[in-house]
N, C-alpha and C positions, 0 to 999 in steps of 0.2 A: 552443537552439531558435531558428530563425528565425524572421524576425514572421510573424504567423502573417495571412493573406490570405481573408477573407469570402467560401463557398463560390459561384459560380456558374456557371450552364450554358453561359457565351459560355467562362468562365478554363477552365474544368475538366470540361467535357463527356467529356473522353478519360482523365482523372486515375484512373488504379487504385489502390489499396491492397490491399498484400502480404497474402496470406492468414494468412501469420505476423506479422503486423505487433506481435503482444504479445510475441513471442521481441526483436525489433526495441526495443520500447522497454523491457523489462527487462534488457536482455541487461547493463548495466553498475550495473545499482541495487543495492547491497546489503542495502536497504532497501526495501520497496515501500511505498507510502503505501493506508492502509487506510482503510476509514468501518468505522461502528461496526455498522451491519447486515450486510457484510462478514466481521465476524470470526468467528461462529459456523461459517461455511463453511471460513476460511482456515487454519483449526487443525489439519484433516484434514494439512496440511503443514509448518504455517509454528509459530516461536514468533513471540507477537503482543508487540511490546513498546511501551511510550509513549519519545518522546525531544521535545526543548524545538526549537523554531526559534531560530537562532543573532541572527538579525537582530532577531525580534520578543519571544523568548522565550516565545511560544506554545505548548503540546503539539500533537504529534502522533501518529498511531498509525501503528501501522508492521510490518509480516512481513520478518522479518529472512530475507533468504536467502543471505548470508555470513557469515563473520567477519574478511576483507578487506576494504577498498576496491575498488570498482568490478570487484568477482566478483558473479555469481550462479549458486549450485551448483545450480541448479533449470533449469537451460540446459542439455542435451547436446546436441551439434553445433548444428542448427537446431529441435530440440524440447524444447519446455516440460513438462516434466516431472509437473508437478502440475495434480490435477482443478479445482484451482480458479485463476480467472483476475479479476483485479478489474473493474472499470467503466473506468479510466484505460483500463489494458493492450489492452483489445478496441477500444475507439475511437481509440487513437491513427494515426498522427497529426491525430487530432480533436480538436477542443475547441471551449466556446463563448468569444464575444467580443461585446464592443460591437459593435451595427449602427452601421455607418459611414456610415450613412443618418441617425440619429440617434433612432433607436425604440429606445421601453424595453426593447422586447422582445429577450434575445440573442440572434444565430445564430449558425449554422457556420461556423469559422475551422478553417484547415488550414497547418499546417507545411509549407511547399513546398521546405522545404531537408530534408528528412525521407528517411533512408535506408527507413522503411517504404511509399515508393510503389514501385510495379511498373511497369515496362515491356511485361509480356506479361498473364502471368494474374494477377486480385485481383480484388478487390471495387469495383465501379461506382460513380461517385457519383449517375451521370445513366442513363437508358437514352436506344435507340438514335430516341427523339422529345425529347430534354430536358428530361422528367419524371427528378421527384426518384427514386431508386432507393430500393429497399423498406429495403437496405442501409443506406445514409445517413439514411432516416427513423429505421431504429429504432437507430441511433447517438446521433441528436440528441435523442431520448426518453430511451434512456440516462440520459445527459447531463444531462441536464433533473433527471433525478430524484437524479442524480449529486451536484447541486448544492444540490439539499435536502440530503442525506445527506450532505455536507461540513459542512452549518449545525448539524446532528444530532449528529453526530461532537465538534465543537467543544461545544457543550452539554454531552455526555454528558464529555466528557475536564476540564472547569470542575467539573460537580458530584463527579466524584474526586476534583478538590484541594480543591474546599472542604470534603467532607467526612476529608481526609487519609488517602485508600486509596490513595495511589502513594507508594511509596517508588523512592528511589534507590539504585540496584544497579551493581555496576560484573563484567563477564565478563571472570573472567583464566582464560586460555587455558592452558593446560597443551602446550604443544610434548614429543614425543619426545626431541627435542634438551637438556630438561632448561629451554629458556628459556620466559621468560612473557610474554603480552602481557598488556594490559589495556584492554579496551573499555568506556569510561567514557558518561555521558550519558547513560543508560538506567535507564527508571522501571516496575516492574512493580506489579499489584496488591498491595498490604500487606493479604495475611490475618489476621492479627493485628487489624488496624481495623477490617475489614471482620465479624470474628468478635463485635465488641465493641459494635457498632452496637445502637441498641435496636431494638424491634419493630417501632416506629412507623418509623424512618429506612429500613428494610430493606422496610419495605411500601411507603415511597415512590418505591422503587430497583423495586421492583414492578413499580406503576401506571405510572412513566416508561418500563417496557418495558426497563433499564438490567441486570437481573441475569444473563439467559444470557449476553450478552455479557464481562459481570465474572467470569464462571465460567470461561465459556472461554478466557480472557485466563491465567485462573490454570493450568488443566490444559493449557496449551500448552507452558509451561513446558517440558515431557519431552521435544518437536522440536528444544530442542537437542541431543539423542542422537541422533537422525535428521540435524541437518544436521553432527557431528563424523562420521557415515560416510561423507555425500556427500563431504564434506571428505576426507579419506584418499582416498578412492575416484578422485579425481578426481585422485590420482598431488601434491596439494600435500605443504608442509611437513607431516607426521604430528602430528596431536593426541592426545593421550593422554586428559586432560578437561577438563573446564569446569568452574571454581569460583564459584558466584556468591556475593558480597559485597555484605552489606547495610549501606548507612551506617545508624549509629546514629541513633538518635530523640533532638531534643535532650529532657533534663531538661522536664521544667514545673515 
């Protein structure tokens, strides 16, 4: 991403973005990053799975939509395939940033190295008096709320490890060809823990508003049948199936 440049009407009165601009910014993720009021909806397509950031060791949530690198089978030519689309995906090349004015308050920053602007037709930032576009407002609301639901996200992915409902899982791939890969780094819900929970800990999963989420976390699981046919489908190496492998639980 290039730095990213504080929206205004003298910079960017003329600035379109592509009406596909979420084809634009998934088109190389094999991984979408998710919040956590998100995932009830993403399921409809996606399995939802947790993975660690490499740099901080933090969780993350994520809608896997490969089992490659830098694929996403949910792309055909220039359409997105699936009814559901996150908050990133529709605002990009959006985002907020420091005012560089120096208020606390953030605004709109935009990618201008970003293969999602247009040249012809897209969506305005400004109309044709230099008023904010309706577009861009409710981008930056988005966003806004965007940014709670990342803070939400991280809560809700803390109280799983503390209460040890994510196990590590690693998907070894079953190739046609007889060879196997293995996609490691990946934490799903542990029903098993989650089964074992008392009444009081599971009514607090309740009131935090954290259970449909952790449910449908678990029954997404079967999406990878759905994405080993976009897989095939899509003329790759043949899969045959998917094994998931649960590391064991050390002793107590």
């Amino acid at each position: 991403m290039s730095e990213l440049k504080a929206i205004n009407a003298k910079a960017h009165g003329k600035t379109k973005i592509a009406k596909n601009n979420f084809v634009t910014f998934a088109r190389k993720r094999h991984m979408l990053a998710l919040r956590v009021t998100e995932v009830p909806r993403a399921i409809v397509d996606f399995a939802v799975l947790v993975s660690r950031h490499q740099h901080n060791g933090s969780f993350a949530l994520s809608a896997l939509t490969s089992l490659e690198p830098e694929k996403n089978l949910y792309i055909e030519g220039e359409e997105w395939s699936s009814s559901f689309r996150s908050t990133a995906m529709t605002s990009y090349p959006l985002f907020l940033m420091k005012d560089p004015d120096g208020s606390d308050q953030p605004v709109l920053g935009i990618d201008e190295g970003s293969e999602a602007l247009a040249k012809k037709d897209g969506h305005v930032l400004f109309d044709t008096k230099g008023k904010i576009s309706l577009w861009q407002d409710q981008q930056k609301k988005a966003l806004l709320e965007d940014a709670r639901n990342s803070a939400l996200t991280q809560r809700f992915l803390q109280v799983l490890d503390d209460l040890n409902l994510l196990r590590d899982v690693t998907l070894n791939v079953h190739y046609a060809d007889q060879e196997i890969s293995h996609i490691r780094g990946l934490f799903m819900i542990n029903e098993d823990n989650l089964q074992a929970l008392s009444a009081e800990k599971l009514d607090e999963l309740r009131k935090l508003g954290y259970l449909p989420a952790i449910y449908a976390m678990l029954f997404s699981v079967f999406q990878l049948n759905n994405l080993i046919l976009r897989h095939n489908k899509a003329g790759l190496r043949q899969i045959s199936r998917i094994n998931l492998e649960v590391a064991k639980q050390p002793q107590s």
